[in-house]
LUMKETI-939942 format. One record per residue: x, y, z of N, C-alpha, C in turn; chain; residue in three letters. Coordinates in pm, whole numbers. Example, Ala and Ser with C-alpha at 12.3 -4.5 7.8 and 13.67 -1.06 7.14 Angstrom:
BEGIN
<node <1319; -569; 780>; <1230; -450; 780>; <1320; -330; 780>; 'A'; 'ala'>
<node <1285; -225; 708>; <1367; -106; 714>; <1290; 3; 787>; 'A'; 'ser'>
//
This chain:
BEGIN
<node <-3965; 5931; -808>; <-3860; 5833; -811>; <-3918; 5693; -794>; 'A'; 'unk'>
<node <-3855; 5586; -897>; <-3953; 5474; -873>; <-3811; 5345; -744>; 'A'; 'unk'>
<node <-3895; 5344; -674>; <-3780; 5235; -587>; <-3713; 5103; -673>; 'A'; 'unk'>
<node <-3581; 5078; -601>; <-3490; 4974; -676>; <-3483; 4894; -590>; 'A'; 'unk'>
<node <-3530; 4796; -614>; <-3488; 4637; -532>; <-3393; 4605; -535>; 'A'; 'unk'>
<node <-3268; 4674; -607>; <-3173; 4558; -675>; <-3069; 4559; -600>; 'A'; 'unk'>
<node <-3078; 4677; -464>; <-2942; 4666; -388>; <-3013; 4551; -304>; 'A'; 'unk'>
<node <-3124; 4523; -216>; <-3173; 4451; -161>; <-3184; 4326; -223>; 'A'; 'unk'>
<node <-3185; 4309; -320>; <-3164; 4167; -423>; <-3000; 4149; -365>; 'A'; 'unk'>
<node <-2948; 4197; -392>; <-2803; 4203; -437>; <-2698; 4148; -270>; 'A'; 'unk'>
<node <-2779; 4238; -211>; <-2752; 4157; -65>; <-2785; 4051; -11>; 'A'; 'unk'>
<node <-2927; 3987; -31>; <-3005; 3869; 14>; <-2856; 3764; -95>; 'A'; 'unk'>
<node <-2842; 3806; -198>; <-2823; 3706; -285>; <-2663; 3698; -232>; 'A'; 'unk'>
<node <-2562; 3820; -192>; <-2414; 3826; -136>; <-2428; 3700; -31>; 'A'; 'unk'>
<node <-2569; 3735; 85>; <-2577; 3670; 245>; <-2594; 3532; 166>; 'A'; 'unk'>
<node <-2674; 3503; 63>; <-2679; 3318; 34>; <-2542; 3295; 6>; 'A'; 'unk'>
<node <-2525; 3338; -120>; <-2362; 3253; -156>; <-2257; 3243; -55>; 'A'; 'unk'>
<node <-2251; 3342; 40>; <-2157; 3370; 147>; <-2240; 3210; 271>; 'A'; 'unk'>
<node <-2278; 3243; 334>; <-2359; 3105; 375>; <-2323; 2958; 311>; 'A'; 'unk'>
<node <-2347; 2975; 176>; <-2296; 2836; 112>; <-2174; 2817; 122>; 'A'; 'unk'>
<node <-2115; 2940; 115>; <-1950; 2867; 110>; <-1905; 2895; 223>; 'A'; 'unk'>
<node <-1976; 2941; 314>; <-1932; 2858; 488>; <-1926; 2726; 543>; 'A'; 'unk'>
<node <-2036; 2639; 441>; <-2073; 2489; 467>; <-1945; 2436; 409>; 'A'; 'unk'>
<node <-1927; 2493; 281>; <-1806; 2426; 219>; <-1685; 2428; 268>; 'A'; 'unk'>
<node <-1635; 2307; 290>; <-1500; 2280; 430>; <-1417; 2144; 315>; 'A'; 'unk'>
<node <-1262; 2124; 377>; <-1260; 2004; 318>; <-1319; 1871; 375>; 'A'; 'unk'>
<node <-1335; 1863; 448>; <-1403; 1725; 551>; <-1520; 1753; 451>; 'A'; 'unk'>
<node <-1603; 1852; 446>; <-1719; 1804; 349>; <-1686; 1752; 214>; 'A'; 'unk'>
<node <-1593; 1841; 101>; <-1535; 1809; -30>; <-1547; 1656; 26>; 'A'; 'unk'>
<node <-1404; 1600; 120>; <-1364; 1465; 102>; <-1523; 1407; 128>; 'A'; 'unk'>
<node <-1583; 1423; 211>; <-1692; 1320; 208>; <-1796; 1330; 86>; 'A'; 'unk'>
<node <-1797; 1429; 17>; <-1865; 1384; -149>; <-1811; 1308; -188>; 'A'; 'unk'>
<node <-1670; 1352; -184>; <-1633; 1301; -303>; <-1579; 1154; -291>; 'A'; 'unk'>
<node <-1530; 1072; -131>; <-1486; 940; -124>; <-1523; 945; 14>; 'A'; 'unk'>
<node <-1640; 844; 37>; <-1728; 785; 139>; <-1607; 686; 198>; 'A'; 'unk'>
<node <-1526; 596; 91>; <-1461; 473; 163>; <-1396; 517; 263>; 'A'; 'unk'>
<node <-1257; 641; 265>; <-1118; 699; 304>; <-1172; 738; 429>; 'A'; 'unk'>
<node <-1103; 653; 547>; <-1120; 765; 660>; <-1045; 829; 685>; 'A'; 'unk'>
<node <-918; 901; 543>; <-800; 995; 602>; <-886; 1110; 474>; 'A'; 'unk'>
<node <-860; 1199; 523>; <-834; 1354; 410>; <-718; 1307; 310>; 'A'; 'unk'>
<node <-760; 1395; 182>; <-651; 1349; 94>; <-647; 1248; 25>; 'A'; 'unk'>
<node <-734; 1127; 30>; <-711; 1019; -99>; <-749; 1058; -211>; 'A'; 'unk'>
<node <-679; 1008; -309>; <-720; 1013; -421>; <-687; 927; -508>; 'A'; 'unk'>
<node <-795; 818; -548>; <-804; 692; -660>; <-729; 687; -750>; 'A'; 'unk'>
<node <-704; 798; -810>; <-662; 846; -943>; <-516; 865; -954>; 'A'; 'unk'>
<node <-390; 851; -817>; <-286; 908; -810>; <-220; 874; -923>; 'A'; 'unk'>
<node <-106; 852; -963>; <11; 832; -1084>; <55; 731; -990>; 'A'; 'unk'>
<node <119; 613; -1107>; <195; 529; -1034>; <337; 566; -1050>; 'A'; 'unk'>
<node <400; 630; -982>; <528; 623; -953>; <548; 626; -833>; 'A'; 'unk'>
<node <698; 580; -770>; <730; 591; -667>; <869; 670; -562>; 'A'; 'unk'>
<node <886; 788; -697>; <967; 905; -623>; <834; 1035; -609>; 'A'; 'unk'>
<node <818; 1062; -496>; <702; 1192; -509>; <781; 1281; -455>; 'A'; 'unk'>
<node <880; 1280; -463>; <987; 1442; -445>; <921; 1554; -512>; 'A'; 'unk'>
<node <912; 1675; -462>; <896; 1791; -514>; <1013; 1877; -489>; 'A'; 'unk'>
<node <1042; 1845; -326>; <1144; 1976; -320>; <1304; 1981; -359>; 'A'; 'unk'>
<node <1402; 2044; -391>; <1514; 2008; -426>; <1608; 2030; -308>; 'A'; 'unk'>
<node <1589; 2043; -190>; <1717; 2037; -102>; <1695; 1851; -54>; 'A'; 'unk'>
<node <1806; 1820; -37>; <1835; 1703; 4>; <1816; 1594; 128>; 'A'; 'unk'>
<node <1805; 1735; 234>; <1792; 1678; 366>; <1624; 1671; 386>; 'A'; 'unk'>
<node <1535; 1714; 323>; <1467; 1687; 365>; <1344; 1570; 278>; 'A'; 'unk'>
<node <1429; 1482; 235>; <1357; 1316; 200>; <1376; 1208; 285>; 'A'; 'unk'>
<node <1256; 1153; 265>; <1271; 1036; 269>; <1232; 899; 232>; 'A'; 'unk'>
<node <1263; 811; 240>; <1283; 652; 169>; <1193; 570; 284>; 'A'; 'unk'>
<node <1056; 500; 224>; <999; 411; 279>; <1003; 248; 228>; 'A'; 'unk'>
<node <1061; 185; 266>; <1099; 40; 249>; <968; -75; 301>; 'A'; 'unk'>
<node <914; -135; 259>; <896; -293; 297>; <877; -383; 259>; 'A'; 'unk'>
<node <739; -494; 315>; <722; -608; 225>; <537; -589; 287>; 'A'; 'unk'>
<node <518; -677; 189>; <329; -695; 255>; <342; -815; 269>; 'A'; 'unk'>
<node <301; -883; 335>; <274; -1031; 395>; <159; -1080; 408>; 'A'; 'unk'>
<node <93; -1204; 420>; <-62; -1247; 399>; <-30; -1307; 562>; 'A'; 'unk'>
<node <-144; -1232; 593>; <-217; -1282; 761>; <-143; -1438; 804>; 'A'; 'unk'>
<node <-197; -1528; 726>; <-200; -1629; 755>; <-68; -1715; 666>; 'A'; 'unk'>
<node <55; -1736; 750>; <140; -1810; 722>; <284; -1677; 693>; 'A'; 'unk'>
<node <244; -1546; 688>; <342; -1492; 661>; <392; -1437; 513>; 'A'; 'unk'>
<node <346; -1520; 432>; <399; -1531; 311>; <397; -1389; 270>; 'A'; 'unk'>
<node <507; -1393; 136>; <516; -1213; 109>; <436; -1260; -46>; 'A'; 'unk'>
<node <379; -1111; -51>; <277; -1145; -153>; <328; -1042; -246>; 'A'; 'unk'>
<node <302; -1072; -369>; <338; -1006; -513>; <191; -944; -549>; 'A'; 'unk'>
<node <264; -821; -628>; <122; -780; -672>; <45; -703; -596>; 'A'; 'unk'>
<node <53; -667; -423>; <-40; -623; -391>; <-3; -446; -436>; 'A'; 'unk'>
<node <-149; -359; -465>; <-176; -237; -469>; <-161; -161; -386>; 'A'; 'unk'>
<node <-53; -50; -356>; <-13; 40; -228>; <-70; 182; -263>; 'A'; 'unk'>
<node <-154; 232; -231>; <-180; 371; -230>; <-131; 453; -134>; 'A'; 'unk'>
<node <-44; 579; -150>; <33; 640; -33>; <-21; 788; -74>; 'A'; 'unk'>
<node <-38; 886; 40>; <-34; 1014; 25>; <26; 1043; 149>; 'A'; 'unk'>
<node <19; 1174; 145>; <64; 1291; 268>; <41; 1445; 224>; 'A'; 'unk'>
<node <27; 1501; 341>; <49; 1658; 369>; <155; 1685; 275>; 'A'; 'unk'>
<node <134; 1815; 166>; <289; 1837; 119>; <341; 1938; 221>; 'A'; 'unk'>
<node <458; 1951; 227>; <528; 2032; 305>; <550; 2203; 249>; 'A'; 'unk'>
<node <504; 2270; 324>; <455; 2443; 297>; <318; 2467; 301>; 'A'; 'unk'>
<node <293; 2413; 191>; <161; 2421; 132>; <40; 2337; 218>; 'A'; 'unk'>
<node <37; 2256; 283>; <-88; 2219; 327>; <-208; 2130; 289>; 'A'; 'unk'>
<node <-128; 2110; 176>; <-244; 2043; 28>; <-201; 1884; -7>; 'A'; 'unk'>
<node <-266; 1836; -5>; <-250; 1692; -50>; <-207; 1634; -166>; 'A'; 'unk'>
<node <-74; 1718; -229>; <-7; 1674; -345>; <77; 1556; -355>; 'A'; 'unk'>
<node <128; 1501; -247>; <219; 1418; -266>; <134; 1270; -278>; 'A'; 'unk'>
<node <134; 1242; -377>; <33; 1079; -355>; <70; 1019; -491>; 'A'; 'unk'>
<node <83; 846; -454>; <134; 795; -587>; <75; 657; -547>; 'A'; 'unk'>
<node <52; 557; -626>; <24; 440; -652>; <161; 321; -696>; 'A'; 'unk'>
<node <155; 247; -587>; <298; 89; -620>; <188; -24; -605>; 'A'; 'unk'>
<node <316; -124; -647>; <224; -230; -657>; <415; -346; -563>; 'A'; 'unk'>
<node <364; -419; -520>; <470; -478; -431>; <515; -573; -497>; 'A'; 'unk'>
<node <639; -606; -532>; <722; -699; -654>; <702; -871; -600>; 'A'; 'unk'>
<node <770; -919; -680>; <759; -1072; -676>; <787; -1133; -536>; 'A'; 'unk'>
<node <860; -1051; -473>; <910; -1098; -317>; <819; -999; -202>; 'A'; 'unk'>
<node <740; -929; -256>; <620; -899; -126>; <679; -712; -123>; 'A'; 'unk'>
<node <772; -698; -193>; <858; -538; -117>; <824; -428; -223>; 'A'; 'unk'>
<node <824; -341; -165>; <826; -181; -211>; <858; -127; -124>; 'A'; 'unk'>
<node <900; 8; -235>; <914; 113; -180>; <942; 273; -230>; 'A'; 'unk'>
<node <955; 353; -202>; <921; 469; -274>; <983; 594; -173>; 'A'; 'unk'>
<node <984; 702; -230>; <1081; 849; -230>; <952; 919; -186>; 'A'; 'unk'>
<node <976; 995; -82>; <919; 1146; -72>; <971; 1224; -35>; 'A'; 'unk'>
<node <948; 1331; -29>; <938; 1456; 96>; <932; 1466; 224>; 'A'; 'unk'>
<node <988; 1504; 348>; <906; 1490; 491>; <784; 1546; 445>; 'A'; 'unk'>
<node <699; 1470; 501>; <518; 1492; 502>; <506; 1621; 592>; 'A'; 'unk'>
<node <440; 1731; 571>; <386; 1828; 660>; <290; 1775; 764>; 'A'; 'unk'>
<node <296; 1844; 918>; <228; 1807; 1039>; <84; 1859; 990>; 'A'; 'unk'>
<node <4; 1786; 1053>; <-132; 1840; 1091>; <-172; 1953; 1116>; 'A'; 'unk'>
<node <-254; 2067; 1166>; <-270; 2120; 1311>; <-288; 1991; 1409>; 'A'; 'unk'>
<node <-214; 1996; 1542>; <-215; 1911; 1687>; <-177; 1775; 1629>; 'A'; 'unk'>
<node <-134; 1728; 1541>; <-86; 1556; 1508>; <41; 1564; 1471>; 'A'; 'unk'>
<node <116; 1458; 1446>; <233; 1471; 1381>; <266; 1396; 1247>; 'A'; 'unk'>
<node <373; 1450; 1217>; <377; 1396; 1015>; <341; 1264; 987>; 'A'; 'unk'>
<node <237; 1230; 930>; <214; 1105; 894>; <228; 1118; 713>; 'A'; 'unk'>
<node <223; 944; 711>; <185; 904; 536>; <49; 783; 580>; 'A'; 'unk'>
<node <-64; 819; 477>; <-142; 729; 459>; <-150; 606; 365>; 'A'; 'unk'>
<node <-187; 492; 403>; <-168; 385; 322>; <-314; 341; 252>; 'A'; 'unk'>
<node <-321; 283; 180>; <-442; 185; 146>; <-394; 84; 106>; 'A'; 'unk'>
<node <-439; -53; 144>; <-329; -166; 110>; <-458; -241; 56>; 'A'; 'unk'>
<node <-410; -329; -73>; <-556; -391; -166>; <-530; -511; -233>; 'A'; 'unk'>
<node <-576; -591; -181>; <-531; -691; -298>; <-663; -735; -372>; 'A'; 'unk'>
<node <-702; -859; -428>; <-831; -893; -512>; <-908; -918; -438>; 'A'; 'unk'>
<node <-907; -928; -309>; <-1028; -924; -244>; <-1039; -857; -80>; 'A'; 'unk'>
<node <-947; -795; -87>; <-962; -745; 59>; <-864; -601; 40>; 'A'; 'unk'>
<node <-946; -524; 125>; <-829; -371; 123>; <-876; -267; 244>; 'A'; 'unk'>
<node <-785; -242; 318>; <-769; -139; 439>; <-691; -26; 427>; 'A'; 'unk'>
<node <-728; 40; 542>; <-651; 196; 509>; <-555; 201; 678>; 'A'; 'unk'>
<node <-431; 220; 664>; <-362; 260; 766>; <-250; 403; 766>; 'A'; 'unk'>
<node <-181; 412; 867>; <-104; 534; 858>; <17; 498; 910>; 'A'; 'unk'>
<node <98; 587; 894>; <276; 542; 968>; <287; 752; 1024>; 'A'; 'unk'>
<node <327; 720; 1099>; <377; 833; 1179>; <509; 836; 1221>; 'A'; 'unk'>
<node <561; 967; 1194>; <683; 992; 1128>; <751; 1147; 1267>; 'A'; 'unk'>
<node <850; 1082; 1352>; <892; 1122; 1454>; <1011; 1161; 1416>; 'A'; 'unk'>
<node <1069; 1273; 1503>; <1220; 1359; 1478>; <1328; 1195; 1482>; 'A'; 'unk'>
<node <1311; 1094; 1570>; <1403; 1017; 1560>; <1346; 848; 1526>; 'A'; 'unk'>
<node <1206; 843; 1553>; <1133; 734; 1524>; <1007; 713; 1426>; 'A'; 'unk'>
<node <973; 627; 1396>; <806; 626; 1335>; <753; 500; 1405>; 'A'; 'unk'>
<node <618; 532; 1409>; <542; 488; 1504>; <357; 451; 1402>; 'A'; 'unk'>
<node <336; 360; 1483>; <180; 310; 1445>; <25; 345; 1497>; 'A'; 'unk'>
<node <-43; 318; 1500>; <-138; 347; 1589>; <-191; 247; 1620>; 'A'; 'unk'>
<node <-317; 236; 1729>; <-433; 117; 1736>; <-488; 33; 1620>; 'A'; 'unk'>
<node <-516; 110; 1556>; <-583; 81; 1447>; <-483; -21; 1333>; 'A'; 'unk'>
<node <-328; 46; 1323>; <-269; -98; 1256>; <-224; -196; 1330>; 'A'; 'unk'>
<node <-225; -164; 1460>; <-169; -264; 1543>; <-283; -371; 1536>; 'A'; 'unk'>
<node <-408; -344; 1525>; <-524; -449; 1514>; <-495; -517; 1375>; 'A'; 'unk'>
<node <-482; -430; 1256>; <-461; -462; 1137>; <-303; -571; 1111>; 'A'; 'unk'>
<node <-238; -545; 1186>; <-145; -623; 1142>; <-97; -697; 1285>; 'A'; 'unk'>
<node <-94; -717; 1383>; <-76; -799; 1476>; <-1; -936; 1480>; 'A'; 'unk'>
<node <-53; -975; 1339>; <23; -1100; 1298>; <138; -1123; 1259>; 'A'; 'unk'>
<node <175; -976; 1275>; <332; -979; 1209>; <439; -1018; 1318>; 'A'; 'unk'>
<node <386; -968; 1408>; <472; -1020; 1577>; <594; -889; 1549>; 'A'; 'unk'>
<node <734; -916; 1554>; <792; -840; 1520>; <856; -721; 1417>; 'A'; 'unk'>
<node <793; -815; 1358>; <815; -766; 1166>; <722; -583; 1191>; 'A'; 'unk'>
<node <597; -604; 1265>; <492; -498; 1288>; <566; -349; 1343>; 'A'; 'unk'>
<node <658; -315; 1415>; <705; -240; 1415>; <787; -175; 1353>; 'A'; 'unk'>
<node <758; -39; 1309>; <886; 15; 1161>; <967; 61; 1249>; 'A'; 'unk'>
<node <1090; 70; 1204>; <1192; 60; 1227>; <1274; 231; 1139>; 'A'; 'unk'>
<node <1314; 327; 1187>; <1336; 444; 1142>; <1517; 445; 1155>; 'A'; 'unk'>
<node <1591; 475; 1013>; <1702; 447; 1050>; <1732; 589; 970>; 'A'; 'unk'>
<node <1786; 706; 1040>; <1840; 804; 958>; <1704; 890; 886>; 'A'; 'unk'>
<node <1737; 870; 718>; <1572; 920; 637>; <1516; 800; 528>; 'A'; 'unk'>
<node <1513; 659; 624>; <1496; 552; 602>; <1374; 465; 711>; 'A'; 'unk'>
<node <1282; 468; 640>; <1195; 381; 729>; <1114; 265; 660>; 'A'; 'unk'>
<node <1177; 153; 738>; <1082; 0; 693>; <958; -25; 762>; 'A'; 'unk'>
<node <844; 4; 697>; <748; -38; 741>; <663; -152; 658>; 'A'; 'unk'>
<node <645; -263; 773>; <579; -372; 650>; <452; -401; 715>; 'A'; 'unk'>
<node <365; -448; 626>; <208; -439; 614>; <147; -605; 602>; 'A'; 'unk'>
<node <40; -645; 648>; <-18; -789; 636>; <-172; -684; 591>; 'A'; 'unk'>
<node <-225; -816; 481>; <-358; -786; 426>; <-367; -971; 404>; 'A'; 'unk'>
//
């Protein structure tokens, strides 16, 4: 009988591929694939529209309202580039994402879905806010009766004084942005 390597091939070669796709996580995907994003889930490429409804019962949308404003003096700015995603709801997957651009008076706004929770966080939407020379990434967090900010936009927008806090009315939330 002449010996066969090929179950012993066949295993060394099961234990590599199995190994490789232990490394493979999404935190790794996102960091190939976009170094800038410090959220999971961006994607450059979204569609510009601004209803990202998928599901058909009613109660569970909602309507994000604001304006973008420039740091210095307030002014509402036209034109700026809004990138939004979120968690879709069931699924886990980062389908809901669309691209606006903020009208002649500084405002947008756009339709979704409630955003699905984290594991341990609660429902957020991610922003990227851009204009021709400057662009940041923030989040809005999305509470049974409020939405809320973090450190990070409170540094980012500070200048807004009151305007900086969104304001959650029903399945209506104004949140406005300075770049």
């Amino acid at each position: 009988m002449v010996p066969s390597n090929s179950r012993r091939k066949f295993i060394r070669t099961a234990g590599l591929v199995s190994a490789g796709f232990m490394l493979v996580t999404p935190e790794s995907i996102h960091a190939v694939g976009n170094e800038s994003s410090p959220f999971l889930g961006y994607n450059p490429y979204a569609d510009s529209v601004t209803d990202m409804r998928k599901s058909l019962s009613p109660g569970d949308h909602i309507k994000v309202t604001g304006k973008v404003y420039g740091r210095e003096g307030l002014q509402e700015l036209s034109n700026v580039k809004l990138e939004v995603w979120h968690l879709s709801p069931g699924i886990k997957k980062y389908r809901h994402q669309a691209q606006l651009t903020s009208n002649e008076f500084g405002e947008y706004q756009f339709l979704t879905d409630m955003p699905e929770r984290e594991v341990g966080k609660g429902a957020r939407i991610y922003f990227k806010v851009t204009t021709t020379n400057r662009s940041y990434f923030t989040e809005l967090l999305i509470g049974t009766y409020n939405a809320y900010i973090t450190g990070d936009h409170w540094q980012q927008n500070n200048c807004l004084g009151d305007l900086m806090q969104p304001l959650k009315q029903q399945s209506t939330i104004q949140f406005n942005l300075a770049i």
